[in-house]
C-alpha positions as CSV (number, residue, x, y, z in Angstrom):
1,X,84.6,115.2,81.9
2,X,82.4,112.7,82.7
3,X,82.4,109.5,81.5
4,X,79.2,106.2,81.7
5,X,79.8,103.0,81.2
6,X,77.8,100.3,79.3
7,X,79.1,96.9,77.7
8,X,75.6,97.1,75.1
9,X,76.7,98.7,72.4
10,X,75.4,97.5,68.8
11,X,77.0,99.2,65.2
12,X,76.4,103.0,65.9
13,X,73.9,102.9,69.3
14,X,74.2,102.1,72.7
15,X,72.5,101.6,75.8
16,X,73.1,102.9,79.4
17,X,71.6,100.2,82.3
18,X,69.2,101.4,84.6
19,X,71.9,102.6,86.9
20,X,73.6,104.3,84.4
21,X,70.5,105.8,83.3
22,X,69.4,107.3,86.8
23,X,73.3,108.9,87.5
24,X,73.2,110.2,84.0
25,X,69.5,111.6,83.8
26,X,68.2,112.3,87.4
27,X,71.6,113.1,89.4
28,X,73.5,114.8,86.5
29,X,70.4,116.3,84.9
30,X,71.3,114.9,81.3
31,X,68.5,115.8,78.7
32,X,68.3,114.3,75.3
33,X,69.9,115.8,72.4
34,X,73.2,116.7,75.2
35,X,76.6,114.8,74.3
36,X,77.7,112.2,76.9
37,X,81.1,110.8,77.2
38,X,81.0,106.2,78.0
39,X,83.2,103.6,77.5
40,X,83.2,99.9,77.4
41,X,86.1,99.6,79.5
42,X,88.3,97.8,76.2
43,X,89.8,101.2,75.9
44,X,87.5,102.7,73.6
45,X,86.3,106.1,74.3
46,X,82.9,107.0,73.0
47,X,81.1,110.1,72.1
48,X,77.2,109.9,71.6
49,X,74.3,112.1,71.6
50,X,71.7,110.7,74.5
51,X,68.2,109.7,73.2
52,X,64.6,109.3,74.9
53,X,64.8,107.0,77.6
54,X,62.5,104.1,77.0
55,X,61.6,103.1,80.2
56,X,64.1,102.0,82.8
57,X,67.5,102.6,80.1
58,X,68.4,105.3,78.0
59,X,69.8,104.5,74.3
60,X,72.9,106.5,72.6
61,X,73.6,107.6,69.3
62,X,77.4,107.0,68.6
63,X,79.0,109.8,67.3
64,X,82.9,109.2,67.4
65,X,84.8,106.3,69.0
66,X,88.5,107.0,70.1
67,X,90.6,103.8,70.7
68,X,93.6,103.8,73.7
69,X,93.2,107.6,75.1
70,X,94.2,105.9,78.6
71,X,96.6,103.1,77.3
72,X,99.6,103.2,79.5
73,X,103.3,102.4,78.5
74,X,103.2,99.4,80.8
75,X,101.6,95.9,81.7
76,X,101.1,95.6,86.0
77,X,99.6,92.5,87.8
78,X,99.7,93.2,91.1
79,X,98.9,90.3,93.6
80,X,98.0,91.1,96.9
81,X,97.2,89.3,100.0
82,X,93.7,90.2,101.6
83,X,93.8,92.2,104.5
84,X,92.3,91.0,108.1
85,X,90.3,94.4,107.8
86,X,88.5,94.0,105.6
87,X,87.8,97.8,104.4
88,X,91.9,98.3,104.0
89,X,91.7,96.2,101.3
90,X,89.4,98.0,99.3
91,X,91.0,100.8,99.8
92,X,93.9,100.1,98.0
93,X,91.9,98.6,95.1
94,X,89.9,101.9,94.6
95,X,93.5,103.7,95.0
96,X,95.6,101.0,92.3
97,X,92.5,101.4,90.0
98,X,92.7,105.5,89.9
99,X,96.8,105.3,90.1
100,X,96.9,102.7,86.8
101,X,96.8,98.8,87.1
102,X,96.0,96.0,84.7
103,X,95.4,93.0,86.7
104,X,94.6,92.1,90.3
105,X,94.8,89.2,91.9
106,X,93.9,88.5,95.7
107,X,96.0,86.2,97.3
108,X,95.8,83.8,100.3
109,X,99.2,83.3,101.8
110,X,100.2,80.6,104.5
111,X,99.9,83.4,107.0
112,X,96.8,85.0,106.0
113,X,94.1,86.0,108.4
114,X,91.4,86.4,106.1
115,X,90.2,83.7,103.6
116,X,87.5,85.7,102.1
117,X,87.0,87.7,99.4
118,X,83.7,89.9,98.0
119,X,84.3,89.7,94.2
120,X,81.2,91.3,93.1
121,X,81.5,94.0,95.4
122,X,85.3,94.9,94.2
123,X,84.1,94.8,90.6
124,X,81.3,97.6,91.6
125,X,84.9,98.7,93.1
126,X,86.6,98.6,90.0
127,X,84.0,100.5,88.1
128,X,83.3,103.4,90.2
129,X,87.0,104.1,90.5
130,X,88.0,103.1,86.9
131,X,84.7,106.1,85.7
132,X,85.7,108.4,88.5
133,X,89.5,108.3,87.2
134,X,88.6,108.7,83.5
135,X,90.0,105.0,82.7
136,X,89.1,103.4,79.5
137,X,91.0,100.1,80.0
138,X,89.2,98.7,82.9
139,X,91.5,96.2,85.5
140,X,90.9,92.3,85.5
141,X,89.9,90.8,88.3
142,X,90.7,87.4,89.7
143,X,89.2,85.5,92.1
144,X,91.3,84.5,95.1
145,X,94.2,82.9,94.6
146,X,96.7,80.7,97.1
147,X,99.9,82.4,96.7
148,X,101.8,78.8,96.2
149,X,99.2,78.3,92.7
150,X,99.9,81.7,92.0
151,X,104.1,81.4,91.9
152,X,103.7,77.8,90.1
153,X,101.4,78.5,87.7
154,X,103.3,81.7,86.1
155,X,104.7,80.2,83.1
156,X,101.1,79.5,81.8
157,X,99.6,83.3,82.9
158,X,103.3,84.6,80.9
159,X,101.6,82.4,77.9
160,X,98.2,84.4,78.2
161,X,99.7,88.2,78.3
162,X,99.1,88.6,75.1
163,X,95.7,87.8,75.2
164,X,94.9,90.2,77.9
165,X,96.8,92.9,77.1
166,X,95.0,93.6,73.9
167,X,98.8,94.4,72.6
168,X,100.1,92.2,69.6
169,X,103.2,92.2,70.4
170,X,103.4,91.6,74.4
171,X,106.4,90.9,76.0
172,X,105.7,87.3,77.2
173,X,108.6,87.4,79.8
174,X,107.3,89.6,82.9
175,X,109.7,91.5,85.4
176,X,108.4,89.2,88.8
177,X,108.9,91.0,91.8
178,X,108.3,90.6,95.8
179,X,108.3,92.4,98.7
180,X,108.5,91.0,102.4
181,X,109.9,92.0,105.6
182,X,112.2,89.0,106.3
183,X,116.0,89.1,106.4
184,X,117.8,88.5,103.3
185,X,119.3,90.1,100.2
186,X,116.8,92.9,98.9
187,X,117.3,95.5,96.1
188,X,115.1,99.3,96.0
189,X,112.1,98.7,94.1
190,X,113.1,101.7,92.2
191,X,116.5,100.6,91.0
192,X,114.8,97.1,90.2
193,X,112.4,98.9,87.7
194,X,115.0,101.6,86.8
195,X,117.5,98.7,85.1
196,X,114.1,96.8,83.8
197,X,113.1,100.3,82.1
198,X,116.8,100.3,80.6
199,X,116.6,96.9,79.2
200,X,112.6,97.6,77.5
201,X,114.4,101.0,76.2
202,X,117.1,98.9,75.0
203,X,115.2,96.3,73.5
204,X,113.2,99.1,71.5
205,X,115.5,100.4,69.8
206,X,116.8,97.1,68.2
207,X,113.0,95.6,67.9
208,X,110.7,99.1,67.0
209,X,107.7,96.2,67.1
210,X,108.7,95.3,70.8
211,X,105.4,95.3,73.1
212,X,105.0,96.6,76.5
213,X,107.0,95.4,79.7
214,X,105.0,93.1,82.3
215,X,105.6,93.4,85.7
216,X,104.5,91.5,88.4
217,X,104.3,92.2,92.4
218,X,103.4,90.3,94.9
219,X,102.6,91.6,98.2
220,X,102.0,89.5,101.4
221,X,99.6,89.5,104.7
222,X,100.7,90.9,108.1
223,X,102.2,88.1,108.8
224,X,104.4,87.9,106.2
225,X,105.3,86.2,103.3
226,X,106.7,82.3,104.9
227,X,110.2,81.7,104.3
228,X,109.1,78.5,102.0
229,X,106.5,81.3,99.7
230,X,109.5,83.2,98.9
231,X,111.8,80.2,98.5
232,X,109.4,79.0,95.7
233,X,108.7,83.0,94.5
234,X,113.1,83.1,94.3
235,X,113.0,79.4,92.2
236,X,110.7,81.1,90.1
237,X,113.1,84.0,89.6
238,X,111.2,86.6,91.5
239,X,113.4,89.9,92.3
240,X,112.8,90.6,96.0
241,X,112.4,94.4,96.7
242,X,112.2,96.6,99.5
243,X,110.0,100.1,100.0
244,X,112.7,101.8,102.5
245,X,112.8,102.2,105.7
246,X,109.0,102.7,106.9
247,X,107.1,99.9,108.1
248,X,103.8,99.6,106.3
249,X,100.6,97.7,106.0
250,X,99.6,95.5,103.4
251,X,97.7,98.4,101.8
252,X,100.3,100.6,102.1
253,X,103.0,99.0,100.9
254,X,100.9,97.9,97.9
255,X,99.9,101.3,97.1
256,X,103.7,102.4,97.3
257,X,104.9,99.8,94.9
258,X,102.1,100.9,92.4
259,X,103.0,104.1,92.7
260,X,106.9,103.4,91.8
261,X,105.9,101.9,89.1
262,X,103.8,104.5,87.7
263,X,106.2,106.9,88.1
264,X,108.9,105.4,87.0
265,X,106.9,105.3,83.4
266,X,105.3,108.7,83.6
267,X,107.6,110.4,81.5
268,X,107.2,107.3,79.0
269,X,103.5,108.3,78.2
């Protein structure tokens, strides 16, 4: 399947951007009158005959709209620090985005090399990979973040799940968990998620309205998290977790810790 994105969309028409336009008409050879496959990236799933394209855009007739096709059983802000190169970095974002992730937020730790961070280009990113993976429910994306703001200011981001989960009832109280390479008391991020998973299950079957779970992992530079970043990320009651034995980079290990998470809800889909 194929599936175009465009956020112009108006009762039962729509209408593809010029970039949409060309990938849809001159590179896949769409003709008017065929049935094209877009989204909004809200979850919604459109079906629509393509028109006439009037000049640089090409309008849609809305057939049949299909709400949550890609909605996953779980809630996952992953906050990563930026990688010194550069490119490693948006690897893993293209990789999180086709694996399944909600939020991402770029951090800027104590230890961090790099300091900058190309937000337009990762939302071109974001969109490519989101329509190349089939996603309906395209990722937030912050802007950079120091990873001290990010740890205080939790409590208030736990008070906004709701609104950006687009699920009523939200779980407000997220599963906060870091990785790092220092000494000290660690736990498998697979058992971490496996007693979580119990406690969601748990909590379903005495609360059938219960929301999804929220989890949240940070990830540190090269250099590592400092010991004071996961002094405040254990105040705030962050689970610290550990990938096994490997060594890995940033990208790496933030791609494995995606990937445990996904799979640990597969069969919950």
């Amino acid at each position: 399947m194929e599936l175009f994105y465009t956020n112009k969309i108006v009762d039962n028409s729509a209408v593809l951007d010029q970039q949409e336009t060309i990938h849809c008409t001159k590179v896949l050879r769409h003709k008017p009158g065929d049935i094209i496959n877009f989204t909004d990236g809200k979850g919604h799933l459109f079906y629509g005959r393509l028109l006439e394209s009037k000049g640089k855009e090409a309008g849609i007739e809305i057939l049949r709209c299909e709400t949550g096709a890609d909605s996953s059983p779980y809630y996952l802000h992953i906050a990563v620090a930026l990688t010194k190169n550069y490119d490693r970095f948006e690897w893993f974002l293209e990789k999180a985005v086709e694996i399944g992730v909600d939020r991402v937020t770029p951090l800027v730790c104590e230890h961090s090399e790099r300091r900058v961070f190309k937000f337009e280009r990762a939302q071109r990113l974001i969109l490519s990979a989101s329509k190349q993976s089939l996603k309906t429910f395209f990722p937030i994306l912050d802007d950079i973040v120091k990873s001290h703001d990010f740890i205080t200011t939790l409590v208030d981001y736990e008070n906004t799940l709701l609104d950006n989960s687009a699920n009523d009832n939200a779980h407000k109280n997220a599963l906060k968990i870091m990785g790092h390479c220092r000494d000290g008391e660690k736990e498998a991020i697979t058992s971490i998620l496996g007693a979580a998973k119990g406690s969601w299950v748990a909590e379903i079957d005495k609360q059938s309205k219960a929301g999804k779970p929220h989890i949240i992992i940070m990830i540190g530079p090269e250099g590592d998290f400092s010991v004071e970043e996961i002094e405040l990320a254990l105040k705030s009651e962050f689970k610290i977790m550990h990938l096994g034995s490997s060594r890995m980079r940033v990208e790496t290990a933030a791609i494995t810790a995606v990937t445990a998470v996904y799979l640990n809800y597969l069969e919950s889909k």
